[in-house]
C-alpha positions as a printed Julia matrix, in Angstrom:
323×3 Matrix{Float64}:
   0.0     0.0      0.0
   3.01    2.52     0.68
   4.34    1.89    -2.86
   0.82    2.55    -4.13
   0.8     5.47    -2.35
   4.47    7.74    -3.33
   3.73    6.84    -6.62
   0.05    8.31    -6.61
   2.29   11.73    -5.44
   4.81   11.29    -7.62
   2.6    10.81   -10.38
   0.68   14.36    -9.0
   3.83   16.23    -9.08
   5.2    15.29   -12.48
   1.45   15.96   -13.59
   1.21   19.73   -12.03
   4.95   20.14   -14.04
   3.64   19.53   -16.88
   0.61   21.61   -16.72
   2.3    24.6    -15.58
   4.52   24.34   -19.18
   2.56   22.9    -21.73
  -0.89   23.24   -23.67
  -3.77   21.41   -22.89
  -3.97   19.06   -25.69
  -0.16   17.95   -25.05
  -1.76   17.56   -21.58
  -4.29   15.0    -22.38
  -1.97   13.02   -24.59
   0.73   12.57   -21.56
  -2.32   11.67   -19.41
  -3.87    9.08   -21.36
  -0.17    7.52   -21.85
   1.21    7.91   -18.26
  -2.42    6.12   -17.04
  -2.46    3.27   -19.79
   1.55    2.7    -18.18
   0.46    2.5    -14.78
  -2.69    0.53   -15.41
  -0.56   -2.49   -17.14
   2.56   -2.11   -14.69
   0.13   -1.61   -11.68
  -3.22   -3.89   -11.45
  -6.06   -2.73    -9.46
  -5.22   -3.03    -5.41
  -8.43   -5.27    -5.2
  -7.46   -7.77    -7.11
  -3.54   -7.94    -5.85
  -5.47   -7.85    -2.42
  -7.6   -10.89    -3.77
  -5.11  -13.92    -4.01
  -6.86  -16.31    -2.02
 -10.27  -15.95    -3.63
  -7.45  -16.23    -7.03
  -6.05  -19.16    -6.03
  -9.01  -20.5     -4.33
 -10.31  -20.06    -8.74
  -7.7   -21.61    -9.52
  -8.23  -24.63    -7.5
 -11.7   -25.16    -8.67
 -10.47  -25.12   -12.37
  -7.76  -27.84   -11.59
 -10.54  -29.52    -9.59
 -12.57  -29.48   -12.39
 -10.21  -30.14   -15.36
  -9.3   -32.91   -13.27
 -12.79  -34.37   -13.33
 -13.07  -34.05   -17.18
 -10.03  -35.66   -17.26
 -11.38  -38.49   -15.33
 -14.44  -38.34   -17.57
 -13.02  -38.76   -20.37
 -10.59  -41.59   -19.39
 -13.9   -43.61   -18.21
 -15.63  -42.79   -21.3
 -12.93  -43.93   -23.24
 -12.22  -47.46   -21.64
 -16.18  -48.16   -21.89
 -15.87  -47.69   -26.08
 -12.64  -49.6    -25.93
 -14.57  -52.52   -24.35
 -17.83  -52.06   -26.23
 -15.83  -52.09   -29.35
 -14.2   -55.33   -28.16
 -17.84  -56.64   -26.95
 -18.69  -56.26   -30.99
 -15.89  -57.72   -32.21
 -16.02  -60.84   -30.62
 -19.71  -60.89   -31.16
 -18.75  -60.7    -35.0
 -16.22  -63.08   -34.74
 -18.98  -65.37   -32.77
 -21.41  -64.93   -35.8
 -18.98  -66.05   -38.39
 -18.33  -68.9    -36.32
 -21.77  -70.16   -35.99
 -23.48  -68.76   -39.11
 -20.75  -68.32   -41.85
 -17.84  -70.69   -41.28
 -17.58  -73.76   -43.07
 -21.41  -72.96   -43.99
 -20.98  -70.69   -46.96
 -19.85  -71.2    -50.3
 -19.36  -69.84   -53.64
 -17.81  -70.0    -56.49
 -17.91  -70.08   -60.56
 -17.6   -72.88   -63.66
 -17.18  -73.64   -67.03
 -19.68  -75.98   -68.83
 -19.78  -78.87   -71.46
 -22.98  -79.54   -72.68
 -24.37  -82.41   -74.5
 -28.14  -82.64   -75.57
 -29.83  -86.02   -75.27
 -32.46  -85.23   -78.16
 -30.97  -83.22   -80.27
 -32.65  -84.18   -83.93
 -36.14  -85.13   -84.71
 -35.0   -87.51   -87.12
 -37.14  -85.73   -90.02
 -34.34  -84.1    -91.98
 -35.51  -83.37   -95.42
 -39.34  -84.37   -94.28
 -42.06  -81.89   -95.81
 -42.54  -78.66   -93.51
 -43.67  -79.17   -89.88
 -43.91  -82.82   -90.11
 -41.78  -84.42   -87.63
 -39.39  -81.44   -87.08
 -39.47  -79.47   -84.42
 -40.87  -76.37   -85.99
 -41.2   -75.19   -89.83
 -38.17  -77.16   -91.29
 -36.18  -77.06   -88.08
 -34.95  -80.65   -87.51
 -31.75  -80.74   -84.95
 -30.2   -78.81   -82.82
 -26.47  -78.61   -82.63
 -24.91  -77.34   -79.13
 -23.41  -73.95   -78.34
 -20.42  -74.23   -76.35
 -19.33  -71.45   -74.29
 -16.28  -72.22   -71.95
 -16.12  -68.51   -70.27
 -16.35  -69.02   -66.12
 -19.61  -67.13   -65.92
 -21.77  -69.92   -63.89
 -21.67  -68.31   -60.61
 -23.04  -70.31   -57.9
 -23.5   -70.04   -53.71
 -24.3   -72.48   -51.39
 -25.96  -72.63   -47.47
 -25.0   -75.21   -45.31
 -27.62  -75.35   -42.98
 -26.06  -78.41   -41.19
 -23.21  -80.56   -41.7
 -24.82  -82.66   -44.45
 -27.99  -80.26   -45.88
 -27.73  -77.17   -47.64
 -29.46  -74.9    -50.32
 -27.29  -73.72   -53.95
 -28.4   -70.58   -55.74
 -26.75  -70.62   -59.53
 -26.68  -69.12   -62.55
 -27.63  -71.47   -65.77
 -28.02  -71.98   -69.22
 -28.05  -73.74   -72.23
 -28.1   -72.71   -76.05
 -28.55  -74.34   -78.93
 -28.14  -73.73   -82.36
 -31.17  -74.96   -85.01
 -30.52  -77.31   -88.23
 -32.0   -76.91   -91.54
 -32.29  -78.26   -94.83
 -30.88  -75.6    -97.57
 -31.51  -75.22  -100.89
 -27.97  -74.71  -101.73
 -25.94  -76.67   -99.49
 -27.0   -79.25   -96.91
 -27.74  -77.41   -93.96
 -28.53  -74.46   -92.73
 -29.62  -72.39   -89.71
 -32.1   -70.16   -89.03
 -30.88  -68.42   -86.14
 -30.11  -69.23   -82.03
 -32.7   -70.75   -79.37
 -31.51  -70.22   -75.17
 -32.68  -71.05   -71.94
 -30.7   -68.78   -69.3
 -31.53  -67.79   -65.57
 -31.35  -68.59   -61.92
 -31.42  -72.02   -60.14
 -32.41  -73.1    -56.52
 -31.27  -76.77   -55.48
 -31.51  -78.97   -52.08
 -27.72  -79.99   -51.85
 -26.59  -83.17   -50.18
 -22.39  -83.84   -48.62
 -20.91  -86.3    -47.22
 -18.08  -84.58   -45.17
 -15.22  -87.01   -44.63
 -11.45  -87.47   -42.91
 -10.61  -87.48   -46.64
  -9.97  -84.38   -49.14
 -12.94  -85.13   -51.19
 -16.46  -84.31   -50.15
 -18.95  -86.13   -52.63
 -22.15  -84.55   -52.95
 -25.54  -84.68   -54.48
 -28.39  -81.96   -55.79
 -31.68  -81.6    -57.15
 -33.67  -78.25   -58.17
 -35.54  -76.15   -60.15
 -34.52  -74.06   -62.59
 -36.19  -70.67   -64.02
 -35.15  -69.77   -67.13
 -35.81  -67.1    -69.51
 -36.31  -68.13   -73.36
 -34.76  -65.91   -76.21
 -34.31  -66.77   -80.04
 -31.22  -65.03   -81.91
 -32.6   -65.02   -85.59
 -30.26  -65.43   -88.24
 -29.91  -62.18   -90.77
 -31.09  -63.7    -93.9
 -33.75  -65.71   -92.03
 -35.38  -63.19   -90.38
 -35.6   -60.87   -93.51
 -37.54  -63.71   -95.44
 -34.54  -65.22   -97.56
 -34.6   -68.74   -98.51
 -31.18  -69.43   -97.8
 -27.7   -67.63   -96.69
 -26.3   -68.58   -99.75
 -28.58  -66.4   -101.5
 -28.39  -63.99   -99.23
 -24.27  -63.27   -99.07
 -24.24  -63.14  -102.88
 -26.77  -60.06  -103.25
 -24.51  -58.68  -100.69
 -26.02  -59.4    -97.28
 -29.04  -56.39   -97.58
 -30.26  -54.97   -94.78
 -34.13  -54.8    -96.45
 -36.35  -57.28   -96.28
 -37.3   -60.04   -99.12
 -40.94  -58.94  -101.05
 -41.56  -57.37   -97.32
 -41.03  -60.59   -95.51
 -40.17  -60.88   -91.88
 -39.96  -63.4    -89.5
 -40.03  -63.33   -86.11
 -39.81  -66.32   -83.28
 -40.86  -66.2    -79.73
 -39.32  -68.83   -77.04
 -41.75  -69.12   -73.73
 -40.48  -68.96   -70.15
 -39.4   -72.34   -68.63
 -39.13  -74.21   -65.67
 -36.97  -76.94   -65.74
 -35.92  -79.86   -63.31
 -32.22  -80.41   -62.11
 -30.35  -83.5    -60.49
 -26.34  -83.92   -59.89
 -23.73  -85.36   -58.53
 -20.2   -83.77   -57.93
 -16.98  -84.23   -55.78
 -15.33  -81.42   -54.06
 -11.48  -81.05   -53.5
 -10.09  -79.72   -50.97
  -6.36  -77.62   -52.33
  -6.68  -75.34   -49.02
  -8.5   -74.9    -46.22
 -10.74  -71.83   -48.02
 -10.35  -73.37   -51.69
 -11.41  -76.01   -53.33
 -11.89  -77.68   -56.83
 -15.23  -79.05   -57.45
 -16.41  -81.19   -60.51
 -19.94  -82.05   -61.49
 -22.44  -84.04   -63.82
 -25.81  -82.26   -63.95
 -28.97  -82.99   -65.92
 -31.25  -80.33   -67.06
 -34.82  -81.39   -68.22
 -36.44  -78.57   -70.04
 -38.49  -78.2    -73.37
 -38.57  -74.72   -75.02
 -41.83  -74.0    -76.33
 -41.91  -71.39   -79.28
 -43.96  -69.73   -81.82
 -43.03  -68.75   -85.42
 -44.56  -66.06   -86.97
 -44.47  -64.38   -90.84
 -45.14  -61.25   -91.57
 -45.61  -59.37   -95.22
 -45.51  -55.65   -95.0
 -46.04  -56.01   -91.41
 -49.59  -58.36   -91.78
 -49.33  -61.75   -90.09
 -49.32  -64.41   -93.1
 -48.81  -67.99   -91.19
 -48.0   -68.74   -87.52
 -46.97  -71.94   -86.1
 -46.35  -73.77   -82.83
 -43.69  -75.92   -81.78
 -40.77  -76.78   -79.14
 -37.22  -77.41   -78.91
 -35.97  -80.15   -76.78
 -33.19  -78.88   -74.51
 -32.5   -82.16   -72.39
 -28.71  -82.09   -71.8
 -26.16  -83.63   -69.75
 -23.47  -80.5    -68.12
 -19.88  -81.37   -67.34
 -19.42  -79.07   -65.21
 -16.06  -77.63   -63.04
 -15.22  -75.19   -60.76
 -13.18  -73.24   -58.17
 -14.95  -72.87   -54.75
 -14.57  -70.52   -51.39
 -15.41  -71.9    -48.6
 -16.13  -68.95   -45.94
């Protein structure tokens, strides 16, 4: 309080020289800057006096940081173990739902149709042929892996398959010119669902057995000359493969939906404990019904029923992951 108090007079004295010898706006200036000095050298007296309420502050902010702290310690070991609750009740669902239960996995296909010509080659139109003067059917090979496939193991024995499937065929046809001809494409494509039966054993190989359903989708691929009412592709490549139609004909032919029943029998081998080879025999039963239809400047001429059978025997292999 003493030093407060000389330099309160000192300040007085130095502020009555000043005065007495300068103007009044030189006076304000060296007011405003001597008070601003003492106001940042020299802090109020009340709160100098007030230390212990200051420190008494300060000990409620430590208190408090110190329970935030605390807080946030806690807060962080309960996500640590709820994080390690949900991992290990992940790890517990792969164990019992998804281990050893799931597969999946793509393969190539051979196929072979079991009745594959009428055995009316040459015969007059729509007598024992399949339709018009469509006798055989020759088979489309397409070796690509694109047969995708997953199986459900709902036990150690019994489980459900979900595939991809089809089958194409390519129709037969007397020609005026040469032997045969074709008049375009007929397929069967779409998704599968079969009751799968293993035999799990101390051996690599697994053997196993299916049966199913299978829901395919029908589609015809008409041949260019064919469907613009040519007789024959002959004739067709030598007036230069037009892209008009013949005297305004067109033809057009539809392939229904199908359902067809599955059976097989495969082996799987085991090459790790996630992979495995797996080869198959499979027979499809399935008969493509479809309608031909002529047209002459866009008026239906003649229309005619009749089916393809696409019976076949699938050689079938594969790489599967086992989950």
């Amino acid at each position: 309080m003493v030093r407060e108090c000389l330099i309160s007079r000192m300040f007085v004295s130095v502020l009555h020289f000043f005065v007495s010898r300068v103007n009044s706006i030189k006076v304000v200036s060296i007011i405003f800057i001597v008070s601003l000095t003492l106001m940042l050298f020299f802090p109020p007296v009340e709160t100098m006096a007030g230390d212990d309420s200051g420190n008494k502050e300060n000990n409620e902010l430590d208190i408090a940081l110190q329970g935030f702290s605390d807080a946030t310690w806690h807060e962080s070991e309960e996500n640590e173990v709820s994080e390690k609750d949900s991992s290990e009740k992940q790890s517990h669902f792969y164990a019992d739902y998804l281990a050893g239960r799931l597969e999946i996995g793509t393969r190539v296909t051979s196929t072979i149709l079991t009745d594959s010509d009428s055995g009316a080659a040459g015969g007059p139109q729509g007598e024992g042929t399949f339709l018009g003067t469509i006798y055989a059917l020759d088979e489309i090979q397409d070796y690509t892996p694109k047969n995708i496939f997953a199986r459900y193991y709902f036990s150690k024995y019994i489980g459900v398959e979900l595939a991809y499937d089809s089958v194409e065929a390519e129709t037969v046809a007397p020609s005026v010119y040469t032997t045969t001809k074709t008049d375009g494409d007929v397929s069967l494509a779409g998704p599968t669902v079969s009751l799968v039966g293993r035999y799990p054993n101390s051996s690599s190989f697994t053997p196993y057995v299916s049966m199913g359903l299978g829901f395919f989708t029908g589609d015809f691929e008409e041949a260019d000359d064919w469907a613009l009412g040519y007789y024959d592709p002959a004739e067709y490549a030598a007036l230069g493969s037009p892209t008009t139609s013949y005297n305004g004909v067109t033809r057009v032919m539809d392939i229904d939906n199908e359902i067809a029943f599955l059976i097989g029998i495969g082996v799987a081998y085991s090459v790790t404990e996630h992979f495995s080879l797996d080869v198959s025999m499979h027979y499809t039963a399935v008969e493509a019904d479809a309608t031909f239809s002529s047209y002459k400047y866009g008026i239906l001429t003649s229309e005619q029923d009749g089916s393809f059978p696409l019976d076949n025997v699938a050689v079938r292999a594969g790489l599967t992951f086992t989950f």
